[in-house]
N, C-alpha and C positions, 0 to 999 in steps of 0.2 A: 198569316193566311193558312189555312188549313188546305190538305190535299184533298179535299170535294168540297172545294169552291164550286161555287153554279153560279150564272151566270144567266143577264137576259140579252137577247143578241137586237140587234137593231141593221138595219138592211136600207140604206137609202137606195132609192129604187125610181125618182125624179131624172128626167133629162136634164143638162146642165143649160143647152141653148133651144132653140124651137128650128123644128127641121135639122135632128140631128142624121150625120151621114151615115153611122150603123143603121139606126132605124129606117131612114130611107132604103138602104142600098139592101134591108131584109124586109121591106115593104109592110113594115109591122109602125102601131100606132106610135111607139115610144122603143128605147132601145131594150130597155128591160122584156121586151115580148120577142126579140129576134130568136130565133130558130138553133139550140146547136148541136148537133147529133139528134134532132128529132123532136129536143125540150127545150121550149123558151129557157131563157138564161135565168133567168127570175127563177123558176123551178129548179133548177138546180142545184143555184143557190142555196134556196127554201131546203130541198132535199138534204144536201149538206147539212147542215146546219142541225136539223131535227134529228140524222142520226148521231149526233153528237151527245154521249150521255150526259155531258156539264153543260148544255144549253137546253134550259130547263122553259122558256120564251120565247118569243120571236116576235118583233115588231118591227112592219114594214112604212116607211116613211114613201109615201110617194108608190106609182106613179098616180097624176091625178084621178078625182075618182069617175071623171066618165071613162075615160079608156078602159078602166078596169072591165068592162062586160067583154072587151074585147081578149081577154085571155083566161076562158070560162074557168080553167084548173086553179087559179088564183082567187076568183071569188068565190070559188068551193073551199076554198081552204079560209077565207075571209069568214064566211057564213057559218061554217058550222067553230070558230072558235081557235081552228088551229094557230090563225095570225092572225093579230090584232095592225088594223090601218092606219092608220094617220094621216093628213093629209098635208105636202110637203109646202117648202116655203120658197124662197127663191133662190137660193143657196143652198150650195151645200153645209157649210155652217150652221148656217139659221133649223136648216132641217133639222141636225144631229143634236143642236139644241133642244129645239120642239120634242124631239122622240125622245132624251134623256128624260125630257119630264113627265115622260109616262111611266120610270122607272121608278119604283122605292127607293132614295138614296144611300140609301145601305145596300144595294143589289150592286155586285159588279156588270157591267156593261162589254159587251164584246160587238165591235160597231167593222162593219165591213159593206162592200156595195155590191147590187143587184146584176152588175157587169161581170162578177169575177166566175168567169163561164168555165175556168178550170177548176173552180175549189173543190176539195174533200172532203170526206169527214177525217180523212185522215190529217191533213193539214190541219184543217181547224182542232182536232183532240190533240195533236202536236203542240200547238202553238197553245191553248187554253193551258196544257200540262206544264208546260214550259213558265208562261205566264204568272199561274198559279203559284210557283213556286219560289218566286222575287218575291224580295220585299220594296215595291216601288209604287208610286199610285196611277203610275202610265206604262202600257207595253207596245209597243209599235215593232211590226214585223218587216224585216229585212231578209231579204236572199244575196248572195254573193252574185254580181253579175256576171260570173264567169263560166256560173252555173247556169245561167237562165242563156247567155251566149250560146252553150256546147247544146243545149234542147231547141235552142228557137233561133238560130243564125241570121236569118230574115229580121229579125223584129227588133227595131231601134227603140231603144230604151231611154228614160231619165238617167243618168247616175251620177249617183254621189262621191266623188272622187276624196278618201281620206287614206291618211299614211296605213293604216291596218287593212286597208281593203275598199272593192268597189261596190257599190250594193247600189241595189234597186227595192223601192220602196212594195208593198203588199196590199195594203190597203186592207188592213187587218189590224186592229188597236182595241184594248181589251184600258179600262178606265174604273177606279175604285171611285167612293166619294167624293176624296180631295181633289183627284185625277179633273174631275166635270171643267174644274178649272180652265184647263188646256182648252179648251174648246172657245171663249169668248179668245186667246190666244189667235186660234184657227181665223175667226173671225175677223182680227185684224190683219191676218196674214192676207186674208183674200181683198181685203182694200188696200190692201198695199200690192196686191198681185202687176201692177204694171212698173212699182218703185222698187222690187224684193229688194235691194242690198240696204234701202233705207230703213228696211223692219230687222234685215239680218246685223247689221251695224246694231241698232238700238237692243235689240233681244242678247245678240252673241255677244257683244263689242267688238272694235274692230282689230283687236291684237287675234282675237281667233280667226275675225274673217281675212288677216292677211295671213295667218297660221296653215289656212285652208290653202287659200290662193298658192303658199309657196308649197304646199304638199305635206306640209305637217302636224295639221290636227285628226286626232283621232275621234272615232268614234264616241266614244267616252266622254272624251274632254268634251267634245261640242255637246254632249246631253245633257253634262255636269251646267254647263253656260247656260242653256237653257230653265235649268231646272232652279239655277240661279235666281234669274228673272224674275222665272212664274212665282217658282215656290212648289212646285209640282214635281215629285220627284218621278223621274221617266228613264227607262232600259229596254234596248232594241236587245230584239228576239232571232235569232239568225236563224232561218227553215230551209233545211235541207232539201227543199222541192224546189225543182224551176218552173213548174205550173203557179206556185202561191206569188210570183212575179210578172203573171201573163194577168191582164185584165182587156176587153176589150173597149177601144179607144177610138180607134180607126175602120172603115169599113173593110178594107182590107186583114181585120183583124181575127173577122167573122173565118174565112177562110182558112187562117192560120191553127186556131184553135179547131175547127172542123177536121183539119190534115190530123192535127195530134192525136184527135180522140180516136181518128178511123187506123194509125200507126197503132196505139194502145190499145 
């Protein structure tokens, strides 16, 4: 890969269940319209993203297209061409599928969600420069949680507990060709979302998932297990920000990322 790589970005932007409690508790049609510092989340996003020199596209998966008239700065940017719509599916999967295939497959893919109401452009030129610069056909972005702990002490997180460290996932994955792979993976991850250690046993085997369990696999190893599997070679990306680990989730979440921005 060469260092100007470019890249087309993809933005799921679909609620996950109907009547979600962000969207309710900021009185907006879907979560991607709630309010933060004054700009639907969605916009910011968008924002992000387009000042980013290696994100040379933008397509938005979702959210459906009636609500759209309801957040007019978005069908201004639909209308005159800046972002290209799509319309999502029932999943998050299925979506990231559907939007991939509006790509050239040759185009790198930098796939992130229309939640992630702290991102930058800084983060994102980070994380694309970083990316860029492996030679692997998956990037998946990581923060140290100890990091994202000392900024957001409030804010209960997922984490991945391994011998090199704790980390919280980004919601930020940048996919070459081969990479697209991963994704029917994705897919079966989410039908197995109520059995995980029956997909984690079959993907990892179980000598890492008791490797994990007793506190000894690492990062590494488990991406190598994976990449096993697929066949898709995959390397997390460690981003020195503790915003690229804040997404909002919770309606409670609205207020946390509000506090930040009005601190910053």
């Amino acid at each position: 890969m060469t260092q100007h790589t470019s890249y087309a970005a993809v933005v799921l932007a679909a609620d996950r269940t109907a009547n979600d409690a962000v969207a309710s508790q900021a009185g907006v049609a879907c979560k991607a319209f709630a309010s933060v510092g004054g700009t639907p989340m969605i916009i910011r996003v968008l924002d992000a993203l387009a000042a980013t020199h290696r994100v040379q596209s933008i397509i938005l998966c979702g959210p459906p297209e009636a609500l759209l008239p309801q957040c007019p700065e978005l069908v201004k940017r639909i209308e005159s061409g800046q972002i290209i719509w799509v319309a999502n599916e029932n999943s998050p999967s299925r979506s990231a599928h559907k939007a991939l295939a509006q790509v050239n497959e040759h185009t790198r893919v930098l796939l992130t969600t229309a939640d992630h109401a702290l991102l930058t452009p800084e983060i994102v030129q980070y994380f694309l420069e970083v990316s860029s610069a492996v030679d692997c056909d998956v990037t998946v972005g990581m923060t140290d949680y100890e990091l994202i702990k000392a900024a957001f002490p409030r804010r209960k997180k997922t984490v991945i507990r391994l011998r090199d460290g704790n980390f919280c996932g980004c919601n930020l994955y940048t996919f070459n060709q081969q990479g697209r792979e991963l994704i029917s993976f994705w897919r079966r991850a989410e039908e197995q979302r109520k059995r995980p250690w029956r997909l984690v046993g079959r993907v990892l085997g179980w000598r890492a998932v008791l490797s994990y369990l007793f506190g000894f696999l690492t990062m590494t190893q488990a991406l190598k297990s994976v990449s096993a599997k697929t066949g898709v070679r995959i390397q997390a990306i460690r981003l020195p920000f503790a915003e690229a680990g804040i997404d909002v989730d919770k309606a409670e979440d609205l207020q946390l990322v509000e506090s930040h921005l009005n601190k910053r």
